[in-house]
PyMOL commands that place a pseudoatom at each C-alpha (Angstrom):
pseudoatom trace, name=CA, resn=UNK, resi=1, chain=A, elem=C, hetatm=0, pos=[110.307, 106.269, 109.592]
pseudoatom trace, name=CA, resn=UNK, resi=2, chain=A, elem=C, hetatm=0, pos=[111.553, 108.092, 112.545]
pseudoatom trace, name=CA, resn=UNK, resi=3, chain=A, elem=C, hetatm=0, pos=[113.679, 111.469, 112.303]
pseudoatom trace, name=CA, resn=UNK, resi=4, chain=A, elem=C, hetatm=0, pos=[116.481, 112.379, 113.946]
pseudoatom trace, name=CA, resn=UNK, resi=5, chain=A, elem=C, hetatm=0, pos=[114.606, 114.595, 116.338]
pseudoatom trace, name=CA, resn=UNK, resi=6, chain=A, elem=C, hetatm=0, pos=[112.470, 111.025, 117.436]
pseudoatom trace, name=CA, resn=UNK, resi=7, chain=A, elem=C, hetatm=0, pos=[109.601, 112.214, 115.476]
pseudoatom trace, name=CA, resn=UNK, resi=8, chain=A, elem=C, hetatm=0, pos=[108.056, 110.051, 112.999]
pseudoatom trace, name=CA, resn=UNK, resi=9, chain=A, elem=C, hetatm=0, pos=[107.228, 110.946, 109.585]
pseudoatom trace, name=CA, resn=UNK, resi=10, chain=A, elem=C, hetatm=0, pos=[105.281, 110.125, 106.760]
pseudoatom trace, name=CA, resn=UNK, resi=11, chain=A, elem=C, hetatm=0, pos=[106.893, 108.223, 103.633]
pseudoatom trace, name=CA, resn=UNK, resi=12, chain=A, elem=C, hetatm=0, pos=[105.187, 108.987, 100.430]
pseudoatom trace, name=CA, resn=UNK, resi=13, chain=A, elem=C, hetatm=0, pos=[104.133, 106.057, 98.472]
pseudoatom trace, name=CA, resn=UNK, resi=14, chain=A, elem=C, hetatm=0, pos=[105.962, 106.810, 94.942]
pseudoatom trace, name=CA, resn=UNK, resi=15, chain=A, elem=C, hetatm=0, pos=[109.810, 107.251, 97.215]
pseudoatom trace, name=CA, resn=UNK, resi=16, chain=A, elem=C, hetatm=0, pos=[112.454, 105.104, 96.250]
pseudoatom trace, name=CA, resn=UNK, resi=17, chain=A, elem=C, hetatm=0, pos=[113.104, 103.162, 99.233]
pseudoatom trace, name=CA, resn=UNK, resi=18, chain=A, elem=C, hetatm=0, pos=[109.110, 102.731, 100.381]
pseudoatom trace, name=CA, resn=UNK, resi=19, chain=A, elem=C, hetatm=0, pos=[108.551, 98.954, 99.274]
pseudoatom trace, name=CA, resn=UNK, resi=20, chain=A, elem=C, hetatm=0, pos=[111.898, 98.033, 101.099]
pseudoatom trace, name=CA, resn=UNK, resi=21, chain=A, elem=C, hetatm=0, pos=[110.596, 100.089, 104.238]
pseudoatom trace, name=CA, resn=UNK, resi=22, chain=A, elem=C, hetatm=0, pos=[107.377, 98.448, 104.018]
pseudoatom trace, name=CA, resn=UNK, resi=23, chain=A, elem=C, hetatm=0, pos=[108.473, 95.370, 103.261]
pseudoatom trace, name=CA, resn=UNK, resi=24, chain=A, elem=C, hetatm=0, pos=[111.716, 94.251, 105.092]
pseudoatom trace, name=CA, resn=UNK, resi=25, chain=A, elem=C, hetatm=0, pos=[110.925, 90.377, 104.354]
pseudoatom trace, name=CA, resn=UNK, resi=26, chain=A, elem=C, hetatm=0, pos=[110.239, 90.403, 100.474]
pseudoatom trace, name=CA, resn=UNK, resi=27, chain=A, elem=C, hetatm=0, pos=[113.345, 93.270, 100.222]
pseudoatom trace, name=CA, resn=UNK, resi=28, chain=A, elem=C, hetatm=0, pos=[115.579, 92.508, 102.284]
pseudoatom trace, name=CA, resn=UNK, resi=29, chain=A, elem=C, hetatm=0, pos=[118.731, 94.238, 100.815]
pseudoatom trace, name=CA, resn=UNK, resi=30, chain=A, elem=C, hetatm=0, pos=[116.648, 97.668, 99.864]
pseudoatom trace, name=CA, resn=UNK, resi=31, chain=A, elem=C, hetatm=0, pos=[117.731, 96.904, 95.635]
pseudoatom trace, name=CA, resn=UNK, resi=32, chain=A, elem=C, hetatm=0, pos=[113.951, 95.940, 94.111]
pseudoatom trace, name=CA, resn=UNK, resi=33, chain=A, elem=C, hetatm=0, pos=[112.298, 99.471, 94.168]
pseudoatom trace, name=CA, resn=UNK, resi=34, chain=A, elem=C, hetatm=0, pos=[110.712, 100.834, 92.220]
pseudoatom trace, name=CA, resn=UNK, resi=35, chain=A, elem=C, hetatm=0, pos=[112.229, 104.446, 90.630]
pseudoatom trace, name=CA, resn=UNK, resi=36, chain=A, elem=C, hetatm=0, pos=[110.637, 106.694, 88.309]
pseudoatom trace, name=CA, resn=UNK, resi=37, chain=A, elem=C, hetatm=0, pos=[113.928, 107.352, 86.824]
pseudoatom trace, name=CA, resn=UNK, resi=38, chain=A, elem=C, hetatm=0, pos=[114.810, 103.956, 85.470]
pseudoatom trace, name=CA, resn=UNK, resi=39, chain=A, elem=C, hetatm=0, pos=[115.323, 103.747, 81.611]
pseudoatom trace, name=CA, resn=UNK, resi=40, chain=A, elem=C, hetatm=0, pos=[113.847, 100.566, 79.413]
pseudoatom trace, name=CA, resn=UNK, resi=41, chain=A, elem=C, hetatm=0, pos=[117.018, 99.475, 77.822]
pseudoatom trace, name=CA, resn=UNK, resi=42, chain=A, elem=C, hetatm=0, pos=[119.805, 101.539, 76.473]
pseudoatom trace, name=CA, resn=UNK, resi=43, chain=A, elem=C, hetatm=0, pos=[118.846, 102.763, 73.155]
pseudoatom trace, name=CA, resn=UNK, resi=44, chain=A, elem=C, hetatm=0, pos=[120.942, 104.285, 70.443]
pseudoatom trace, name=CA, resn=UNK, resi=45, chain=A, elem=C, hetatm=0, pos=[118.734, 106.381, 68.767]
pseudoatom trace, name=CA, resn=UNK, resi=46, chain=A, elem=C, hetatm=0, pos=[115.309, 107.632, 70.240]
pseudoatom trace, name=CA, resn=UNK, resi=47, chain=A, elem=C, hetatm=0, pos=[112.526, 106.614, 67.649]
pseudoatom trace, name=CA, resn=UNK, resi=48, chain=A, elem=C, hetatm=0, pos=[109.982, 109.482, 67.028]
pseudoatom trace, name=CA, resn=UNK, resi=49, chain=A, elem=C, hetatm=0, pos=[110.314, 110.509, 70.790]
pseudoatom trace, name=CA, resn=UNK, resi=50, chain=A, elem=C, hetatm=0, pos=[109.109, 108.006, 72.150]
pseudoatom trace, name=CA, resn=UNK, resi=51, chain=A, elem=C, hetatm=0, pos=[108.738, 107.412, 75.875]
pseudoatom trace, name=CA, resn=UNK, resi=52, chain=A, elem=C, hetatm=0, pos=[111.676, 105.506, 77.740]
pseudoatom trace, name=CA, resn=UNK, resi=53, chain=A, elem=C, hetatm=0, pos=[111.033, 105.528, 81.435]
pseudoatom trace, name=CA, resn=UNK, resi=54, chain=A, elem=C, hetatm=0, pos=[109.304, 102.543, 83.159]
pseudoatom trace, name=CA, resn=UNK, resi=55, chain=A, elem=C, hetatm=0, pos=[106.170, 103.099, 84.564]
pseudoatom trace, name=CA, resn=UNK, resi=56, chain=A, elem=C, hetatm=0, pos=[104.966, 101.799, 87.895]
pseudoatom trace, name=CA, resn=UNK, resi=57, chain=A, elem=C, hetatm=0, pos=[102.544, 99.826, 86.241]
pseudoatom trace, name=CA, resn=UNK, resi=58, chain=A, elem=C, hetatm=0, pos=[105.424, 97.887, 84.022]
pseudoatom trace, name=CA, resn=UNK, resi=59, chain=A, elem=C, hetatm=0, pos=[107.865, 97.613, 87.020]
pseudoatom trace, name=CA, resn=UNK, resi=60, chain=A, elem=C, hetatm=0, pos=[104.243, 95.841, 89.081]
pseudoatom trace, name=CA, resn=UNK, resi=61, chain=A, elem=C, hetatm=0, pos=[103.648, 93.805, 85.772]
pseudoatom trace, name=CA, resn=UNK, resi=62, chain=A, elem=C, hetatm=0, pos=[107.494, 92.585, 85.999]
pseudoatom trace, name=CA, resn=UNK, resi=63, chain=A, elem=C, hetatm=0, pos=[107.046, 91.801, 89.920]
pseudoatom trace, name=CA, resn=UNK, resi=64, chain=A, elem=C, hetatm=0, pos=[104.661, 89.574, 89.881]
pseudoatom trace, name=CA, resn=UNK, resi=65, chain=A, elem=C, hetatm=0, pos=[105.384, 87.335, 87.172]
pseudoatom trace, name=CA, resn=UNK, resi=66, chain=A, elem=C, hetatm=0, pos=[106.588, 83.965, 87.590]
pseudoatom trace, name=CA, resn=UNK, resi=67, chain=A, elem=C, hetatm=0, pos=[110.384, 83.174, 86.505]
pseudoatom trace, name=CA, resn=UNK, resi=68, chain=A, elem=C, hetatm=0, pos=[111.874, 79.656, 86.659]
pseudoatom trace, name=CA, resn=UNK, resi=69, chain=A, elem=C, hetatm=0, pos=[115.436, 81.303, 87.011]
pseudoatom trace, name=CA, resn=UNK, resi=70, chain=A, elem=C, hetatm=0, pos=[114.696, 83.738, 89.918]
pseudoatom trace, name=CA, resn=UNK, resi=71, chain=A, elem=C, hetatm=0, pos=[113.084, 82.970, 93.797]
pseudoatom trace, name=CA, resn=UNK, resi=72, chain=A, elem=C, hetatm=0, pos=[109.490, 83.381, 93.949]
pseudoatom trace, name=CA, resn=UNK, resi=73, chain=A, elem=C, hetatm=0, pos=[109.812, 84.536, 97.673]
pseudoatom trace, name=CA, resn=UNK, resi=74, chain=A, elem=C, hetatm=0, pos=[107.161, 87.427, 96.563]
pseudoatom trace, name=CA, resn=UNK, resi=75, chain=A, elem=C, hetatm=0, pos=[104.291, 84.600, 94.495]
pseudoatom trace, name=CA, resn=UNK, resi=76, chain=A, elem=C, hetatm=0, pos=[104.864, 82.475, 97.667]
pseudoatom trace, name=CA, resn=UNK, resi=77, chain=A, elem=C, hetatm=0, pos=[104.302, 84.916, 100.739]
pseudoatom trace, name=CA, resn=UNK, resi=78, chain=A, elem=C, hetatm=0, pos=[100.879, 84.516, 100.414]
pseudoatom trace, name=CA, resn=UNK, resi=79, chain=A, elem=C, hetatm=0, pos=[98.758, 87.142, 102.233]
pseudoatom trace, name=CA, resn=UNK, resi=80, chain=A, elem=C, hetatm=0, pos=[102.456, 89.529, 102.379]
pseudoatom trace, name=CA, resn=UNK, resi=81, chain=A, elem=C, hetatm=0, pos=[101.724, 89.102, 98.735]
pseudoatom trace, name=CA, resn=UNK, resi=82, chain=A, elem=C, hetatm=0, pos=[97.836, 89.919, 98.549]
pseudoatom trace, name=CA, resn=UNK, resi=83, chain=A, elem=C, hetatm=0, pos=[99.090, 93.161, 100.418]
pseudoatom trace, name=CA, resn=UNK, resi=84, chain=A, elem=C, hetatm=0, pos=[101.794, 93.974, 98.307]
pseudoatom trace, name=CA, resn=UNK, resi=85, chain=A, elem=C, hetatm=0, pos=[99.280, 94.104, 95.422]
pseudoatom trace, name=CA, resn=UNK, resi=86, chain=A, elem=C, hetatm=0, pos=[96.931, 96.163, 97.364]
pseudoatom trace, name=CA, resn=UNK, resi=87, chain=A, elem=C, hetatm=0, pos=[99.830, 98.779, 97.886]
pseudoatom trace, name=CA, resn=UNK, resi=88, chain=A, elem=C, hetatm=0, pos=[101.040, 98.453, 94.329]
pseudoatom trace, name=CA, resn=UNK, resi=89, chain=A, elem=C, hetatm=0, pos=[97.393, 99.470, 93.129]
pseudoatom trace, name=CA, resn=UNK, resi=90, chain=A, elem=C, hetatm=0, pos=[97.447, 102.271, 95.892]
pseudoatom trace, name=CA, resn=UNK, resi=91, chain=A, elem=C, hetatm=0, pos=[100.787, 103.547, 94.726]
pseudoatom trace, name=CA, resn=UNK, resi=92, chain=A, elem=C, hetatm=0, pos=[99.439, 103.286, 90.910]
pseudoatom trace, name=CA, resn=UNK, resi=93, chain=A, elem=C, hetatm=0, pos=[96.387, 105.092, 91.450]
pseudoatom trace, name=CA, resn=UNK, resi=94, chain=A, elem=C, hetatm=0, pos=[98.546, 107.547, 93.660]
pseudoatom trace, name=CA, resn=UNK, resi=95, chain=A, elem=C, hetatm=0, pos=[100.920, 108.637, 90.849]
pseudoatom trace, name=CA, resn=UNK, resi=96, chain=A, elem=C, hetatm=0, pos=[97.418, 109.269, 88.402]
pseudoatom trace, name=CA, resn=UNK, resi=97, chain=A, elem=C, hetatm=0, pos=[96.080, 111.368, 90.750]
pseudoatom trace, name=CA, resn=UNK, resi=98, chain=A, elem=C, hetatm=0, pos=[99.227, 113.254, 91.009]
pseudoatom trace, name=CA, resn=UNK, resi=99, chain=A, elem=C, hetatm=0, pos=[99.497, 113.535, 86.942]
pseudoatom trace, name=CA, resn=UNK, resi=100, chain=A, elem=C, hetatm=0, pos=[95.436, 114.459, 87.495]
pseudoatom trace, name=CA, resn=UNK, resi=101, chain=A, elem=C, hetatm=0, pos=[96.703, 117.365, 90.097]
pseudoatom trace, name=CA, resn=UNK, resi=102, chain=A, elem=C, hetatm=0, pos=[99.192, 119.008, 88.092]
pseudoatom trace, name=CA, resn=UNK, resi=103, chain=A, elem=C, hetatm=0, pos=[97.950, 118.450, 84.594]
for i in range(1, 103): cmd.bond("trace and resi %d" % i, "trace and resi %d" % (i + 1))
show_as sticks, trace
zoom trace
């Protein structure tokens, strides 16, 4: 991504907008990112304090599965896809490392 000033700069993997950067074909409106922020479901009561953030891991697991009421524009891009994986397993192994770093 380029700056203001014309220099370019790095965008770290686990960012908001990264897969609709990366990916301008499979995203094309910038809404299918991943956050770190995003609750399961609304719950009314939290049950023994239990965790209820998705993890990268469950948003990946959602991505790639096959709907029959949704485009499979992502299964069907072929090698796009085989790199999307790659980069979903880089940014997975990217946010253990950081919970490796400061734990």
């Amino acid at each position: 991504m380029e700056t203001q000033s014309g220099l370019l700069q790095k965008i770290d993997e686990l960012y908001t907008s990264y897969l609709g950067f990366q990916y301008p074909l499979l995203f094309p409106y910038g809404k299918d990112d991943y956050r770190h922020d995003v609750s399961h479901r609304a719950t009314s009561s939290s049950k023994g304090g239990k965790r209820n953030r998705l993890k990268i891991r469950e948003w990946l697991s959602f991505r790639i599965q096959s709907r029959s009421n949704e485009a499979q524009t992502l299964l069907r891009s072929r090698r796009l896809f085989q790199k999307f994986l790659a980069n979903g397993y880089t940014m997975l192994e990217s946010k253990r490392l950081s919970f490796i770093r400061k734990n």
